[in-house]
MIRO-165423 format. One record per residue (C-alpha): residue in one letter; residue number from 1; x, y, z. Coordinates in Angstrom, 2 decimals. Layout:
N
+-----+-----+---------+---------+---------+
: res :   n :       x :       y :       z :
+-----+-----+---------+---------+---------+
:   A : NUM :       X :       Y :       Z :
...
+-----+-----+---------+---------+---------+
This chain:
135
+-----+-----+---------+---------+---------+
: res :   n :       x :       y :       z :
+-----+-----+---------+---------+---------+
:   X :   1 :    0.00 :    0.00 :    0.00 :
:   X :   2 :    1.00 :    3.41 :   -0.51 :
:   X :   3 :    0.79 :    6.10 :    1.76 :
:   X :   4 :   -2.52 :    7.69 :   -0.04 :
:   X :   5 :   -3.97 :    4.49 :    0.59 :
:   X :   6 :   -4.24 :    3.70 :   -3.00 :
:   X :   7 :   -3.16 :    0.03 :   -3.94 :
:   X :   8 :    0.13 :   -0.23 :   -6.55 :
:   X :   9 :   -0.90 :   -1.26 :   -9.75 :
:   X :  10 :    2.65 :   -3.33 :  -11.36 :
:   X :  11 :    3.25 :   -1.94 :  -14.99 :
:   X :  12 :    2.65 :   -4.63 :  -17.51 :
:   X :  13 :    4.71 :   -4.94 :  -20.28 :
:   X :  14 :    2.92 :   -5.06 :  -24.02 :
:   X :  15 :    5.34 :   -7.72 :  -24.80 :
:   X :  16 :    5.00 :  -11.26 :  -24.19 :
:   X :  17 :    7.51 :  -12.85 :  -21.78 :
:   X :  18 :    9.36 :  -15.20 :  -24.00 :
:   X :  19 :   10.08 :  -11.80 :  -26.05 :
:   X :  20 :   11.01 :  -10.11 :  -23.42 :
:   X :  21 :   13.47 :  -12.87 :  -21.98 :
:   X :  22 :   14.95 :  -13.05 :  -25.83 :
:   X :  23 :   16.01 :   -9.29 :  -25.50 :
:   X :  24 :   16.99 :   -9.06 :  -22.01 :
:   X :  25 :   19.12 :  -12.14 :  -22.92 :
:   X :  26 :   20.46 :  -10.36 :  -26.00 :
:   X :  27 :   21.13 :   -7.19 :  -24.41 :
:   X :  28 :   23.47 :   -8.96 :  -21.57 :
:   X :  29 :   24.96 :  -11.09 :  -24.24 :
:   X :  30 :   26.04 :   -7.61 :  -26.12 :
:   X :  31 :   26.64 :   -6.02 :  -22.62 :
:   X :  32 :   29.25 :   -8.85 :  -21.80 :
:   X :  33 :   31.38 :   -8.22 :  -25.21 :
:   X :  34 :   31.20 :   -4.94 :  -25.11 :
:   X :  35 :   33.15 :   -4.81 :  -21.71 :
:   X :  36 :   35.31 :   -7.61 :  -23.33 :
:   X :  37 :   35.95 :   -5.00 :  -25.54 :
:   X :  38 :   37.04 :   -2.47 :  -23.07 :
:   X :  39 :   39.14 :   -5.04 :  -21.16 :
:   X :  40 :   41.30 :   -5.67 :  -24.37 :
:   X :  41 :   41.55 :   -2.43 :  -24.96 :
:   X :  42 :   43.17 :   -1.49 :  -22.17 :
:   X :  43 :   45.35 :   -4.86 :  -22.31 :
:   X :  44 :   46.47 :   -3.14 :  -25.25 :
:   X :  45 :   47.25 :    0.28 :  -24.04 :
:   X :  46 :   49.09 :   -1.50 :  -20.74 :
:   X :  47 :   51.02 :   -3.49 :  -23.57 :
:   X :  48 :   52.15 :    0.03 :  -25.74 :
:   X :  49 :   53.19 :    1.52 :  -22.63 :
:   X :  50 :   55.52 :   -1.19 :  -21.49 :
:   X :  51 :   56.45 :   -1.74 :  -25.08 :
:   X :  52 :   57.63 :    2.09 :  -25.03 :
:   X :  53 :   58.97 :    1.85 :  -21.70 :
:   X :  54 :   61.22 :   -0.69 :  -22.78 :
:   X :  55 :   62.09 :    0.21 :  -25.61 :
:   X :  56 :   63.15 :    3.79 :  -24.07 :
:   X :  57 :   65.97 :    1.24 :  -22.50 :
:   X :  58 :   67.48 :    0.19 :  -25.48 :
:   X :  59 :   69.97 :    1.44 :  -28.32 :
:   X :  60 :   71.10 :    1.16 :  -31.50 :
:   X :  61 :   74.67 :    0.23 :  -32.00 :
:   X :  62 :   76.28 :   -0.07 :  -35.34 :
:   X :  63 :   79.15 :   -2.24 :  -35.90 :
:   X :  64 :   82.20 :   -0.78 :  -38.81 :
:   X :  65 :   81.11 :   -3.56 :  -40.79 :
:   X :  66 :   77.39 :   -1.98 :  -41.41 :
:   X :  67 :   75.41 :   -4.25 :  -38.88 :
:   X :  68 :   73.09 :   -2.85 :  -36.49 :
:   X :  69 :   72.00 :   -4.27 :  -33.42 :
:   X :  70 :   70.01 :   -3.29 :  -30.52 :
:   X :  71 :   71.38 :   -3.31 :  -27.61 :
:   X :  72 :   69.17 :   -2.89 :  -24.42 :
:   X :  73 :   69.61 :   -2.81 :  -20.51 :
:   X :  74 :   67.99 :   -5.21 :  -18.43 :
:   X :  75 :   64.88 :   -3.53 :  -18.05 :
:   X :  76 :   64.70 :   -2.95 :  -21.89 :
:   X :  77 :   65.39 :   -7.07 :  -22.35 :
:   X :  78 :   62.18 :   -7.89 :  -19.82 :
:   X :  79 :   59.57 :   -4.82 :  -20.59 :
:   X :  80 :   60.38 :   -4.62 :  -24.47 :
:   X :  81 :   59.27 :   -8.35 :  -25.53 :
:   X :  82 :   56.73 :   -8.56 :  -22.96 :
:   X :  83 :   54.81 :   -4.86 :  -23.42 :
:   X :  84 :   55.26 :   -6.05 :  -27.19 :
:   X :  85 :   53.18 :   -9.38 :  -26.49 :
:   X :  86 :   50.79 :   -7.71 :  -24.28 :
:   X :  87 :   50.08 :   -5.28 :  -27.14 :
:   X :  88 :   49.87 :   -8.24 :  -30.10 :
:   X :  89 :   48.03 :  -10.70 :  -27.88 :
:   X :  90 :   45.22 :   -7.59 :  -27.10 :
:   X :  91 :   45.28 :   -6.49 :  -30.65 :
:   X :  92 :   43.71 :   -9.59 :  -31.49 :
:   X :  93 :   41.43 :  -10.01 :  -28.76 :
:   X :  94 :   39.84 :   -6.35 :  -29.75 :
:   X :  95 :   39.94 :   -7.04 :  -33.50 :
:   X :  96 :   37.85 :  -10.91 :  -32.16 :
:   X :  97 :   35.41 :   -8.78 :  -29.72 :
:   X :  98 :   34.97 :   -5.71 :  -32.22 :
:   X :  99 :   33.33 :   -8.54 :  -34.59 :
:   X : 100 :   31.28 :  -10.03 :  -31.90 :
:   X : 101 :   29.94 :   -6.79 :  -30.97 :
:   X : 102 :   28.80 :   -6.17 :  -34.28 :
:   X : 103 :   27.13 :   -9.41 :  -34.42 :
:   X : 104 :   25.60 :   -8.91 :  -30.99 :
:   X : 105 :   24.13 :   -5.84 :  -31.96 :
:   X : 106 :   22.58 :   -7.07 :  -35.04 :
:   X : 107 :   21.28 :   -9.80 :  -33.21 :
:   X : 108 :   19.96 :   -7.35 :  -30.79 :
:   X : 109 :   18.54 :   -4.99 :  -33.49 :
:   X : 110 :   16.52 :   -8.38 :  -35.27 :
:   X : 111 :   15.23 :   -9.08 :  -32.30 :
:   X : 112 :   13.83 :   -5.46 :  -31.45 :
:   X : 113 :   12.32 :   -5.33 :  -35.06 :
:   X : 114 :   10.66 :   -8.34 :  -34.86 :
:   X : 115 :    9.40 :   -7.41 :  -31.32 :
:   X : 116 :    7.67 :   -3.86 :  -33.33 :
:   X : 117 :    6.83 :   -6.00 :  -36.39 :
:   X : 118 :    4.48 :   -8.15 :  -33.95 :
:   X : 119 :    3.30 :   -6.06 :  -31.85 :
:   X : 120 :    2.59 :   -3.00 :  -34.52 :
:   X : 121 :    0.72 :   -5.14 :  -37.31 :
:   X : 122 :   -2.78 :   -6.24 :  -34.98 :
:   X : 123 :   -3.20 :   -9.31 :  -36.92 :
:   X : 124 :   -4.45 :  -12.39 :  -36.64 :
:   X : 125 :   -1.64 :  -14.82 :  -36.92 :
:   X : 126 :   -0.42 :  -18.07 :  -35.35 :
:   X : 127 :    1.74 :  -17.75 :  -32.70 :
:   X : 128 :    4.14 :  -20.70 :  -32.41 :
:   X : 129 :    5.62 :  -20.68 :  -28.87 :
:   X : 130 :    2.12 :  -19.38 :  -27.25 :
:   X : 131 :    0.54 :  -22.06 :  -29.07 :
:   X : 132 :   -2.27 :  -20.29 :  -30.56 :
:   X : 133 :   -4.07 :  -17.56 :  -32.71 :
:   X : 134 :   -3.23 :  -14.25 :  -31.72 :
:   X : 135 :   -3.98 :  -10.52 :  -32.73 :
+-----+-----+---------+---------+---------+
């Protein structure tokens, strides 16, 4: 009860349950990536930043005979390779989750329109999961 004494009347949704749980589900599914997404992305920054930090540690040193070789500092040999795998490894993972996204979204998008396409065109049609005629 409320304090003006009037009972609370729940809000019902328009949309059926099952339609409901399908975007709810989609939603978190695209929710999940997209936070994937963000975690690679800042793998990858971590990675460029040790990457630089190492590589800040090295030099160049060029022998009479024309080779070159870099020559780092122990810092330089531990933070070059691994900021440099950090970076690659992350790469990936946000090229891998920026596709996903974009699937999750569409997935999320189909779902939405079909939701309006039912529940705009007042019909009668079959309704397969409900089991019956609808409007």
């Amino acid at each position: 009860m409320s304090s003006c004494g009037a009972p609370k009347t729940a809000f019902v949704s328009p949309i059926r349950p099952y339609d409901q749980y399908e975007l709810d589900e989609a939603k978190r599914q695209s929710r999940a990536v997209r936070n994937g997404l963000i975690g690679t992305s800042a793998g990858f920054a971590l990675g460029a930043i040790l990457g630089g930090v190492g590589a800040s540690q090295c030099t160049t040193v060029t022998y009479l005979n024309g080779n070159q070789e870099l020559s780092c500092n122990n810092a330089g040999n531990v933070l070059l390779p691994l900021g440099g795998t950090i970076a690659g490894l992350s790469a990936i993972g946000m090229i891998t989750t920026g596709i996903m996204l974009g699937v999750r979204h569409k997935q999320k998008r189909s779902i939405e329109r079909e939701i309006r396409r039912r529940y705009t065109e007042r019909r009668l049609h079959f309704d397969e999961e409900s089991g019956g005629l609808v409007f």
